[in-house]
TORLUM-777456 format. One record per residue (C-alpha): z, y negated, x; residue number from 1. Coordinates in steps of 0.001 Angstrom, whole numbers, plus 500000, padded with zeros to 6 digits. Each point is the difference from the previous one (the first is absolute). Layout:
BEGIN
Z / Y / X / NUM
...
***
This chain:
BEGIN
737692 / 976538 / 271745 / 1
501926 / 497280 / 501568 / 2
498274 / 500653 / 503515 / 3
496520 / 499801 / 498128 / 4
501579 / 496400 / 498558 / 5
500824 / 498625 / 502805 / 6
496762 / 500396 / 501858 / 7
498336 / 498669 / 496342 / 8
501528 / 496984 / 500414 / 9
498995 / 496525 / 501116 / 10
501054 / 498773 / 503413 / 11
501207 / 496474 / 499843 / 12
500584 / 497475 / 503197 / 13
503273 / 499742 / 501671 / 14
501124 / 496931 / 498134 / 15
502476 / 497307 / 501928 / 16
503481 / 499473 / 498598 / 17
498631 / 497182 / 497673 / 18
498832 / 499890 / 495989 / 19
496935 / 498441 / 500864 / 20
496611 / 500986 / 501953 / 21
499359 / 498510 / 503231 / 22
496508 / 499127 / 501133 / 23
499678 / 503469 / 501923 / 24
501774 / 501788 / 496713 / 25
497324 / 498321 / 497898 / 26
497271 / 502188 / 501558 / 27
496812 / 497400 / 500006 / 28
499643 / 498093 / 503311 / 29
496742 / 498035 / 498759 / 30
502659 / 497728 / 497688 / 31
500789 / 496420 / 500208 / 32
502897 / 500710 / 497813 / 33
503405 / 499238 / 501378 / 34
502494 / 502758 / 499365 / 35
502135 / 497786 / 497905 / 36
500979 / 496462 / 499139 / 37
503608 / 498459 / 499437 / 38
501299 / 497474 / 497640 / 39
498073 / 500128 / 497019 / 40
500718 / 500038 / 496352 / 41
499103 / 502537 / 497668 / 42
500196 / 500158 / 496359 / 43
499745 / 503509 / 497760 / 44
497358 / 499261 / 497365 / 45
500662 / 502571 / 496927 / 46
497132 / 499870 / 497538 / 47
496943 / 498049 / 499274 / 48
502444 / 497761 / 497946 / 49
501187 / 498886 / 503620 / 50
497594 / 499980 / 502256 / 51
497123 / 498717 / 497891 / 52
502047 / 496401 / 498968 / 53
501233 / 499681 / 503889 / 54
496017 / 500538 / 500893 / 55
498864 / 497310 / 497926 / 56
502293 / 497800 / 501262 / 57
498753 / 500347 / 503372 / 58
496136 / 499850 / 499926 / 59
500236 / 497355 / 497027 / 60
500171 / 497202 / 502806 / 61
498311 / 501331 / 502710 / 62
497401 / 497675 / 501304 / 63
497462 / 498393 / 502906 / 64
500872 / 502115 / 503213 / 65
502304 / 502610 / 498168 / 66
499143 / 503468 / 500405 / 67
500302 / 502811 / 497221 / 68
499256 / 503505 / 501157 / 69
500117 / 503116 / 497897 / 70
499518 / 503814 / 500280 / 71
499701 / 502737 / 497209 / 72
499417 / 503238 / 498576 / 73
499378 / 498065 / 496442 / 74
499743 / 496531 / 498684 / 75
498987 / 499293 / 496258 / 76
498422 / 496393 / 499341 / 77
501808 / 499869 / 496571 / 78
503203 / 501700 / 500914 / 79
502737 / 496968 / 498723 / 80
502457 / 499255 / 502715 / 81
501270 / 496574 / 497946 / 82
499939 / 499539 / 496281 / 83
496111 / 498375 / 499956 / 84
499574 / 500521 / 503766 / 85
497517 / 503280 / 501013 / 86
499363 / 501267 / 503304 / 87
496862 / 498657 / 500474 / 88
501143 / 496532 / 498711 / 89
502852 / 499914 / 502487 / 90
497653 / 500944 / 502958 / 91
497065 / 497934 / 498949 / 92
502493 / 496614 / 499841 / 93
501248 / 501093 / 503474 / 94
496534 / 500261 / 501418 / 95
498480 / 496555 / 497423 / 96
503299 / 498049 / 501848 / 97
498725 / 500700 / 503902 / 98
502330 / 502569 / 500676 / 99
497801 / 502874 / 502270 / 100
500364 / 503210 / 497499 / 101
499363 / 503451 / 502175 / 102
500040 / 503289 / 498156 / 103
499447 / 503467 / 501017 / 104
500126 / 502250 / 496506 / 105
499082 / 503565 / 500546 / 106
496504 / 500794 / 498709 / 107
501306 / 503435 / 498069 / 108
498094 / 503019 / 499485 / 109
497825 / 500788 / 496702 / 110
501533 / 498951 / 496580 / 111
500439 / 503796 / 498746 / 112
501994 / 500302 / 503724 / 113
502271 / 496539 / 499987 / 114
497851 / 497330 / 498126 / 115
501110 / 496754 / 501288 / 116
496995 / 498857 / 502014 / 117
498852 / 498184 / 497078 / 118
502941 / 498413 / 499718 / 119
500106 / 498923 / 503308 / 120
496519 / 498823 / 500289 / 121
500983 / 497774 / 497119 / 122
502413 / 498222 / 501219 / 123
498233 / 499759 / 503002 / 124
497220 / 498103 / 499153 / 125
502083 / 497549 / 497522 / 126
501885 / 498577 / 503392 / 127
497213 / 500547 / 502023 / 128
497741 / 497427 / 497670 / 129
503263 / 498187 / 500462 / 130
500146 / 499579 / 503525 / 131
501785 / 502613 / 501050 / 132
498803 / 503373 / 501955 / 133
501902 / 503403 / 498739 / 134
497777 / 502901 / 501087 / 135
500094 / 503631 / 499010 / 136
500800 / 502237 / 502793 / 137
499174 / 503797 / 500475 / 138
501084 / 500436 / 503471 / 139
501776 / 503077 / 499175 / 140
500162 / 503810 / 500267 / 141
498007 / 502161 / 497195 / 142
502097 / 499781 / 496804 / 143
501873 / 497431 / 501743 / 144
501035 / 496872 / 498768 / 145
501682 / 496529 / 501468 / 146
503299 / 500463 / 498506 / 147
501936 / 497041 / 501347 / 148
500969 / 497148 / 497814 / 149
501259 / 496593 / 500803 / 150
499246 / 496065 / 499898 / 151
500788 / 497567 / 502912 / 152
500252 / 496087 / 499482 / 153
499829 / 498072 / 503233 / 154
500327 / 496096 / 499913 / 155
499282 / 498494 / 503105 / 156
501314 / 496646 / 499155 / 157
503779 / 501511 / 499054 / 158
499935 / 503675 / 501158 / 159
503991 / 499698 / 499022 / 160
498671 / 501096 / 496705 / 161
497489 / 502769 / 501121 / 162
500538 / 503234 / 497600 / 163
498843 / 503322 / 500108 / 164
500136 / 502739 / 497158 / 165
500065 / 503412 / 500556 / 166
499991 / 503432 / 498132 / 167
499240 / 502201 / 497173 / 168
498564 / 497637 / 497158 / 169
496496 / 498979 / 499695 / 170
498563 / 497454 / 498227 / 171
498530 / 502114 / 497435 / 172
500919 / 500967 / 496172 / 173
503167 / 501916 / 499445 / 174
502045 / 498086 / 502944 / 175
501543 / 497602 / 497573 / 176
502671 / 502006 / 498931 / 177
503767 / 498460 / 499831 / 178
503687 / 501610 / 500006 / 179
499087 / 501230 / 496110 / 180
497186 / 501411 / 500891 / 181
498446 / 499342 / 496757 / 182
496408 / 500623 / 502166 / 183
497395 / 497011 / 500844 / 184
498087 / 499048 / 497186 / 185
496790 / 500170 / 501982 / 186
500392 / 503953 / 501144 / 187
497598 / 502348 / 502131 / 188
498306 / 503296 / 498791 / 189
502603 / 502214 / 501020 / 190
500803 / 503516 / 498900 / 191
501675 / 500681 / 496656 / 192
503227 / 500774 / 500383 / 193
501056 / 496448 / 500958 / 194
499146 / 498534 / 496672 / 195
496732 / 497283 / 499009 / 196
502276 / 497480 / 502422 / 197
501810 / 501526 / 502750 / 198
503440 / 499058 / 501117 / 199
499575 / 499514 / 503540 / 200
502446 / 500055 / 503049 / 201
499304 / 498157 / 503335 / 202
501630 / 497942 / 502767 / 203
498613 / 497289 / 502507 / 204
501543 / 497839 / 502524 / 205
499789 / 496472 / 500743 / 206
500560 / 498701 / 503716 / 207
499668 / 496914 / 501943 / 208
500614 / 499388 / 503476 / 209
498717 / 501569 / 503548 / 210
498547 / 503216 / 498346 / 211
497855 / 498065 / 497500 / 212
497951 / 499288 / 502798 / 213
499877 / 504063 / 500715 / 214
498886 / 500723 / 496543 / 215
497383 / 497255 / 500752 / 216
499017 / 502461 / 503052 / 217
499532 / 503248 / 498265 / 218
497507 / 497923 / 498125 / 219
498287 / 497963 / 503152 / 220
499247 / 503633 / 501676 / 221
498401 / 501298 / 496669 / 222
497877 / 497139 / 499341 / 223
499262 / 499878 / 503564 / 224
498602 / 503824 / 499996 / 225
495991 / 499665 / 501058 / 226
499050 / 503264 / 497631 / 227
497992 / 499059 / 497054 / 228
502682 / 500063 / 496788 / 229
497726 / 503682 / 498926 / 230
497162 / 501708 / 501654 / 231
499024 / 501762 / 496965 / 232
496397 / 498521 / 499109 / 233
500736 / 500284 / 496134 / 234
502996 / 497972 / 500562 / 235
498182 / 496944 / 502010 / 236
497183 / 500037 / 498011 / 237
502318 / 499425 / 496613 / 238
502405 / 497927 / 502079 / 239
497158 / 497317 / 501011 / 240
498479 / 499983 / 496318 / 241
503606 / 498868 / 498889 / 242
500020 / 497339 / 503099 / 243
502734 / 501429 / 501205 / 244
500268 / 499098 / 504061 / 245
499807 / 503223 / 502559 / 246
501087 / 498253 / 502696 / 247
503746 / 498045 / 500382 / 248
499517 / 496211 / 500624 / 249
502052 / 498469 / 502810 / 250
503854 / 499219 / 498948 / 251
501607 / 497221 / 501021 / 252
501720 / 500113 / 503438 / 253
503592 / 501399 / 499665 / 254
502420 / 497717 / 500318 / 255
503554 / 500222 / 501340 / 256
502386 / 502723 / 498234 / 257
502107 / 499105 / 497212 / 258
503373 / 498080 / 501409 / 259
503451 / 502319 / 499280 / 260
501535 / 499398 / 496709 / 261
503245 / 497904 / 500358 / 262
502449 / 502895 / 498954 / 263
497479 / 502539 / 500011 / 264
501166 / 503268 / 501123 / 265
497783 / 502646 / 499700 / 266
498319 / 501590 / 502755 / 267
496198 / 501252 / 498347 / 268
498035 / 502913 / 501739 / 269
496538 / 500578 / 498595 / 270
499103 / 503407 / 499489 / 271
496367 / 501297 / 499273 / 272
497261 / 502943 / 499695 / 273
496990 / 500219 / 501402 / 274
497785 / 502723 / 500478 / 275
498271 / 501423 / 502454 / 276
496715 / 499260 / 499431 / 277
496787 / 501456 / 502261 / 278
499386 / 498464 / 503382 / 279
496898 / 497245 / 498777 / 280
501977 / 498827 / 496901 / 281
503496 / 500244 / 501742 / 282
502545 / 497179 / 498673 / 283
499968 / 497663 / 503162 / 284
503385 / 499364 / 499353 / 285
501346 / 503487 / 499886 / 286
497230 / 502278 / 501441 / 287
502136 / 503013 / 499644 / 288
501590 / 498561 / 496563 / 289
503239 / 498947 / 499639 / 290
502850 / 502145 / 498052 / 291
502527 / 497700 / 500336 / 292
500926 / 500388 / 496327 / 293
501164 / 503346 / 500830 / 294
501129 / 499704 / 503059 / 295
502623 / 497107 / 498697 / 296
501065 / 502048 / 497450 / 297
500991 / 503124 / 501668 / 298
501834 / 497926 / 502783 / 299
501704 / 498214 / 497536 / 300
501357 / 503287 / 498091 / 301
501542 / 501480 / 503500 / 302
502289 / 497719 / 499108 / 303
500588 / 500811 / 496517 / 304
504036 / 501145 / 499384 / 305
500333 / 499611 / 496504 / 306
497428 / 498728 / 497243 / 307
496533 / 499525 / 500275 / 308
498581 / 498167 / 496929 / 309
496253 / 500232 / 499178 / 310
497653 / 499085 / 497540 / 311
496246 / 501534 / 499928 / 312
497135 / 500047 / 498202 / 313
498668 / 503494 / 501639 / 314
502980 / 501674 / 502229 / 315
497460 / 502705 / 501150 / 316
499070 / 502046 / 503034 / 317
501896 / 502525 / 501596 / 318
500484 / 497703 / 502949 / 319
501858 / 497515 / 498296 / 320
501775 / 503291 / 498390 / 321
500515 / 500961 / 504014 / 322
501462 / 496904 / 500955 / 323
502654 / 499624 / 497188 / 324
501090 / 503720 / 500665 / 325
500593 / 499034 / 503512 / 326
501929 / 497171 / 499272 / 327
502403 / 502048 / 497270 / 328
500713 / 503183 / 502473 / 329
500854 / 497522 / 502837 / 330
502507 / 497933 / 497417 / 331
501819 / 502392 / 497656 / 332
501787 / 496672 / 498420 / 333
496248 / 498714 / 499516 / 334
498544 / 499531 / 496527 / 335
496616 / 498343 / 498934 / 336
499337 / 498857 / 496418 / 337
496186 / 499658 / 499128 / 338
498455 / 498268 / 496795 / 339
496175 / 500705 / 499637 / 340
497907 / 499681 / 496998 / 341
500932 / 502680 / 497338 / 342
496317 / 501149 / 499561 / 343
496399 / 499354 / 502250 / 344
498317 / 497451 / 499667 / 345
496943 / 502597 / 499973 / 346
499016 / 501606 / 496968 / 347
496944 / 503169 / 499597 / 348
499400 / 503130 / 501121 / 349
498470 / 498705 / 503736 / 350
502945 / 497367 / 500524 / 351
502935 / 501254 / 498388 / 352
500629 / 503221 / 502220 / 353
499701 / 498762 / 503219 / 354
502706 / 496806 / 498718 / 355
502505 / 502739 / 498664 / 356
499302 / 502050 / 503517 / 357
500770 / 497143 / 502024 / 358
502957 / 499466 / 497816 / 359
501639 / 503045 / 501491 / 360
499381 / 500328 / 503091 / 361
502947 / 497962 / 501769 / 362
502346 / 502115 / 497843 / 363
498598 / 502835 / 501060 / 364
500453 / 498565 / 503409 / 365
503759 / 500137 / 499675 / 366
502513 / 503171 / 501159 / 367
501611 / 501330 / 497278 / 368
503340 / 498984 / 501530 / 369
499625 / 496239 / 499389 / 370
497692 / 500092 / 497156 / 371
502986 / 498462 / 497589 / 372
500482 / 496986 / 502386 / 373
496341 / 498598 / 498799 / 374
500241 / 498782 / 496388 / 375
496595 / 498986 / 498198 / 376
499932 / 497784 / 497193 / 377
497989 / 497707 / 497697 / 378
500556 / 497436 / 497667 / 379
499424 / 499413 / 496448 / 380
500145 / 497124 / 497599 / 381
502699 / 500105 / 497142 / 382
497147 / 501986 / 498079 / 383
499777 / 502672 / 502073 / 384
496572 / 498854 / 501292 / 385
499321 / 500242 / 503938 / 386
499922 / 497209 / 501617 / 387
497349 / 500133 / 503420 / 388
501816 / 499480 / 503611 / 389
497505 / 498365 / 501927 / 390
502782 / 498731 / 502869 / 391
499917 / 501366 / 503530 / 392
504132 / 499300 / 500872 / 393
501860 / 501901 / 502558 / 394
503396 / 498463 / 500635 / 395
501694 / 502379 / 502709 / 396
504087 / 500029 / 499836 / 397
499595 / 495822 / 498808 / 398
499073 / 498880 / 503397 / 399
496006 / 500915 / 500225 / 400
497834 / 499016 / 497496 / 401
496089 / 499988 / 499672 / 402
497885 / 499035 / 497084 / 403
496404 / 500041 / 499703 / 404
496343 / 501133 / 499442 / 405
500797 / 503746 / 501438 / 406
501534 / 502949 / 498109 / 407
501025 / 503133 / 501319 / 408
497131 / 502394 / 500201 / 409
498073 / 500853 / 503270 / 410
496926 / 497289 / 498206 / 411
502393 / 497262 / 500269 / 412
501205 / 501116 / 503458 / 413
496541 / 500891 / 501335 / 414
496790 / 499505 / 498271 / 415
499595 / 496569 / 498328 / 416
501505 / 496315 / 501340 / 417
503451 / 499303 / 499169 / 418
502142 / 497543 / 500672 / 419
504031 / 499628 / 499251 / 420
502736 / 497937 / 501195 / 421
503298 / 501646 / 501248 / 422
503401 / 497226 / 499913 / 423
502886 / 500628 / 502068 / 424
502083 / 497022 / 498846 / 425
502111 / 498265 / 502538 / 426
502424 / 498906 / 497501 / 427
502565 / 502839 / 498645 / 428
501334 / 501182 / 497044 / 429
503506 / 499198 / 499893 / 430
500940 / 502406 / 496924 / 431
501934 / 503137 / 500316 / 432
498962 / 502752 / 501636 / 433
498984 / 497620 / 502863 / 434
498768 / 502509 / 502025 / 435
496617 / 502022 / 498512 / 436
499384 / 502432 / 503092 / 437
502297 / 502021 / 502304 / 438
498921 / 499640 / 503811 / 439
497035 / 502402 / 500538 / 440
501311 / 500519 / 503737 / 441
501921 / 499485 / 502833 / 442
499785 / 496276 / 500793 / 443
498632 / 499206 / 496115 / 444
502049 / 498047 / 497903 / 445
500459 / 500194 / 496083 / 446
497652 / 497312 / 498492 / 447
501051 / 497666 / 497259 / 448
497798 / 499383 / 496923 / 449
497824 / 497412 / 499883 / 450
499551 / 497714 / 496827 / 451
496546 / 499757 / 499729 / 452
500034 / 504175 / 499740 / 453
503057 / 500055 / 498035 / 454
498760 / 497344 / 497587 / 455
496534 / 501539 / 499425 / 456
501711 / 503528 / 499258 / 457
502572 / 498727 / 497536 / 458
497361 / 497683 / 498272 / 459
497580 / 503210 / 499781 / 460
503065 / 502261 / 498759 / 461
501010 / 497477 / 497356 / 462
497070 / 499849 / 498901 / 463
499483 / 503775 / 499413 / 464
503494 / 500398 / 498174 / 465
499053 / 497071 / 497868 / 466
503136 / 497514 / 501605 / 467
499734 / 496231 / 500063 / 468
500878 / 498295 / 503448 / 469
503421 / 500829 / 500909 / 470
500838 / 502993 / 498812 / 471
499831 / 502113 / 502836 / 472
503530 / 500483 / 501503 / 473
498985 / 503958 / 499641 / 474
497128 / 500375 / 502331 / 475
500827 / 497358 / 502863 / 476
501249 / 503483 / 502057 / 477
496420 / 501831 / 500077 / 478
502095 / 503650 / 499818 / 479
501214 / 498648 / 496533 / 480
497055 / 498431 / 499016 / 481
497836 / 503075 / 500356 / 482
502660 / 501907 / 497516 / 483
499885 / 497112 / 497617 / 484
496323 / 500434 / 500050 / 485
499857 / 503893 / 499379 / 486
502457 / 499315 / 497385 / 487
498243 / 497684 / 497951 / 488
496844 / 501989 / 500354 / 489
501559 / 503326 / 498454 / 490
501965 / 497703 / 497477 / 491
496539 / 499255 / 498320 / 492
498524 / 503218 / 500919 / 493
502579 / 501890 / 497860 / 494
499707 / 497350 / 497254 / 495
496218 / 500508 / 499801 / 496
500662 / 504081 / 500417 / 497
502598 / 499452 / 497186 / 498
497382 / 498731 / 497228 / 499
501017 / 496394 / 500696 / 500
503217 / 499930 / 497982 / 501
502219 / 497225 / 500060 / 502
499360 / 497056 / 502336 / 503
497866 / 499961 / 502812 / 504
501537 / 499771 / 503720 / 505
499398 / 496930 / 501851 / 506
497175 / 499936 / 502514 / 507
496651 / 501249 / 500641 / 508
500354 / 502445 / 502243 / 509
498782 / 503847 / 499445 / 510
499845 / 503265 / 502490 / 511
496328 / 499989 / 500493 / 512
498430 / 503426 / 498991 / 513
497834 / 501407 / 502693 / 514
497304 / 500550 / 497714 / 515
497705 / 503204 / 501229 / 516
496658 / 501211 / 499613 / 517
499091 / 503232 / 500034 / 518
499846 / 502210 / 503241 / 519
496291 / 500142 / 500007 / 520
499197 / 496470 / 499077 / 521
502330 / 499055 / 502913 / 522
498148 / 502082 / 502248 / 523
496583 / 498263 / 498650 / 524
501406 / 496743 / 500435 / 525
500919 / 500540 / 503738 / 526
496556 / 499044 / 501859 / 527
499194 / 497315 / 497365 / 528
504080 / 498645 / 500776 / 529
499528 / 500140 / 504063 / 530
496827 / 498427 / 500120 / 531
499964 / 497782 / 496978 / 532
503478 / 498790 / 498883 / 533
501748 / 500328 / 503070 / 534
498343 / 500235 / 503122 / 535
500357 / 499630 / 503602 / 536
498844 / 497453 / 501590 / 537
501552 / 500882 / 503633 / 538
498291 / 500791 / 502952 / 539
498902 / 503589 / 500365 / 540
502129 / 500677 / 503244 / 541
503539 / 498470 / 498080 / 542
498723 / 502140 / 496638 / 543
500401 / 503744 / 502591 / 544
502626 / 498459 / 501898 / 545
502035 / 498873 / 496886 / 546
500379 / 496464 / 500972 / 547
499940 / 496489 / 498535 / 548
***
């Protein structure tokens, strides 16, 4: 058995001594991309409640000359991101004030399949009559989708205040959710079990300086791909009776990067997926794809001594299951915490097996010898009701941390676009214990925490235990935080198991039950899982020879 494992298992490059990808590491040579940029600031957005507000803010006086470019998987026209302030109005004034407004938003599958091409048109056309050109774009794999999701603001006038914002949250209903998670008041059709309006969890980042102007890339090179947005006929033909453009207009010429932020220490590496697609419709900017999104991650966890701190909305796929087994046998002083939604967010007899399938397969993944270091949980409101994890966090040992568009399943690492920022702060963490990793070598030296990992974990942590700012002398050493964590979890678990008596425990946090189907409907579910909720979207040859 272990002989047949090893030779299952992926092969990986030889990764440098570093936490982040060189240009060769990144695997895509057709890239403008730099590898990384230095001295930048970057803010953790938690919520709609933040990032919405900090949003409006920023396009409210855009104007002549400004640009505003935007990519997404969904965007809804009457989604509120201010108290009388929609989508559509706040995109509209940007493109009515002579700001140039660019959008790529993914033209989706069929409604009984996805169902927000309507949605997307929509808000389409309303800046489109404005001014502005946002196009629908089906460059993708079959059952593919363009997953990535961020805004950039350039100003050429004072490109000291250039922004970009980057992650999980669209601008869609059920984003604007707060620290209460009381649920937005305009929600989504979404499965039962999260109530008539879902509490939703999410994170996004704010940045300004040099790697602005690299978000502002991954952008140029999609807008700048000469495939028609879809080649399906039933698509163009509805497409042009909506007036919605098939071709990209010409942007503006790119201006100078971003200067560094005064202070500003993060070094930001873009990572992204993008698949292989056939020779005539190949990505000119990553012919092959690019799996950087993976790749990132798994050098990043070689160096993982301690905690590693994630937050999912899937955590599927053996592979991801492979990976995180590695990384445990190598460190036997390693654990990982994971909190992923409590149920799918698929419902019926065709989507609800494959989800629960997918759901088990990186625990299966795991040796039984280090199957206790990997705790899964979820959170619930103070009425036991689930509340949806829609973040895609890993913090590795508080000194590498990535948020974004991509969650852990081979989809997100393979099959549709992607893109996520991972932060390796200059500045440290100060705080006892100042060192988060023993040396990994000869020659390696212990690294001290960073504060921009540190600060995202504790924020995320206090959050699940329910904790204002402050109180969290307990989990500044990640070994003790992870035990404060499993404690606070089985606190409310035995409360619950108990018939609720007395008062409840503090904190939201529950051991997430691996819910199951049955043997057979798991073995229905696998084709319809593989080729439908989480594909490949590698190469053929790196499929046989295990590669990424």
């Amino acid at each position: 058995m272990g002989i047949l494992r090893k030779l299952l298992r992926h092969r990986w490059p030889q990764w440098n001594s570093d936490w982040l990808l060189s240009h060769a590491e990144r695997g895509n040579d057709a890239t403008d991309l730099q590898p990384w940029t230095e001295s930048n600031a970057v803010r953790t957005l938690i919520h709609g409640s933040e990032y919405f507000p900090r949003l409006v803010r920023q396009l409210h006086d855009v104007g002549e000359g400004d640009l505003v470019l935007l990519a997404g998987w969904r965007m809804d026209a009457e989604q509120l991101i201010d108290a009388d302030l929609s989508v559509a109005d706040a995109l509209v004034r940007a493109a009515e004030s002579g700001a140039s407004v660019r959008g790529l938003l993914w033209r989706s599958h069929p409604s009984w399949l996805v169902g927000s091409w309507e949605k997307n048109k929509e808000l389409a056309q309303m800046v489109n009559r404005a001014g502005g050109a946002i196009l629908l774009d089906h460059r993708v794999r079959r059952f593919g989708s363009q997953h990535q999701k961020f805004i950039v603001i350039r100003r050429p006038a004072d490109p000291g205040r250039d922004v970009a914002f980057v992650g999980g949250l669209d601008l869609a209903r059920s984003r604007a959710d707060d620290w209460d998670h009381g649920g937005d008041p305009l929600p989504r059709d979404f499965t039962d079990a999260y109530g008539s309006t879902p509490a939703w969890h999410d994170v996004h980042l704010q940045i300004r300086g040099p790697a602005v102007g690299q978000v502002e890339q991954v952008f140029r090179e999609r807008w700048s791909d000469p495939q028609p947005m879809t080649l399906l006929p039933w698509h163009r033909h509805a497409d042009q009776l909506s007036g919605l453009p098939q071709r990209p207009s010409a942007l503006p010429a790119p201006t100078p990067p971003p200067p560094p932020v005064d202070g500003g220490g993060a070094t930001v590496q873009l990572l992204r997926t993008y698949p292989h697609r056939r020779r005539t419709r190949a990505y000119p900017f990553a012919p092959q794809g690019e799996f950087s999104v993976a790749r990132g991650f798994v050098k990043a966890l070689q160096h993982a001594r301690h905690l590693v701190y994630i937050e999912d909305q899937y955590l599927w796929s053996s592979e991801v299951g492979e990976v995180l087994d590695e990384a445990l046998h190598r460190n036997p002083a390693l654990h990982i915490i994971a909190v992923r939604p409590r149920h799918p967010d698929q419902e019926g007899l065709l989507k609800l097996p494959p989800s629960l399938l997918g759901r088990g397969l990186p625990i299966r993944a795991l040796r039984p010898s280090v199957r206790d270091r990997l705790t899964v949980l979820d959170i619930e409101k103070a009425d036991g009701a689930p509340i949806y994890v829609h973040a895609k966090v890993v913090i590795i040992d508080d000194v590498w941390a990535s948020v974004g568009s991509a969650n852990l399943n081979r989809r997100s690492w393979t099959h549709d676009s992607e893109l996520s920022v991972a932060v390796l702060d200059g500045d440290t963490d100060s705080r006892h214990p100042i060192e988060s990793a023993t040396a990994a070598g000869p020659g390696d030296t212990a690294e001290r925490p960073r504060r921009f990992a540190r600060q995202l974990r504790l924020q995320l942590m206090r959050e699940h235990l329910h904790r204002h700012e402050g109180d969290d002398a307990d989990l500044i050493d990640p070994t003790q935080a992870a035990q404060v964590i499993r404690d606070s979890a089985e606190a409310l678990d035995l409360w619950h198991e108990g018939g609720q008596v007395g008062s409840r425990p503090p904190g939201r946090l529950r051991r997430h039950d691996l819910q199951q189907g049955s043997a057979w409907q798991l073995a229905l579910a696998s084709p319809l899982y593989r080729t439908m909720f989480d594909p490949d979207g590698r190469p053929v040859r790196r499929r046989l020879t295990r590669r990424f």
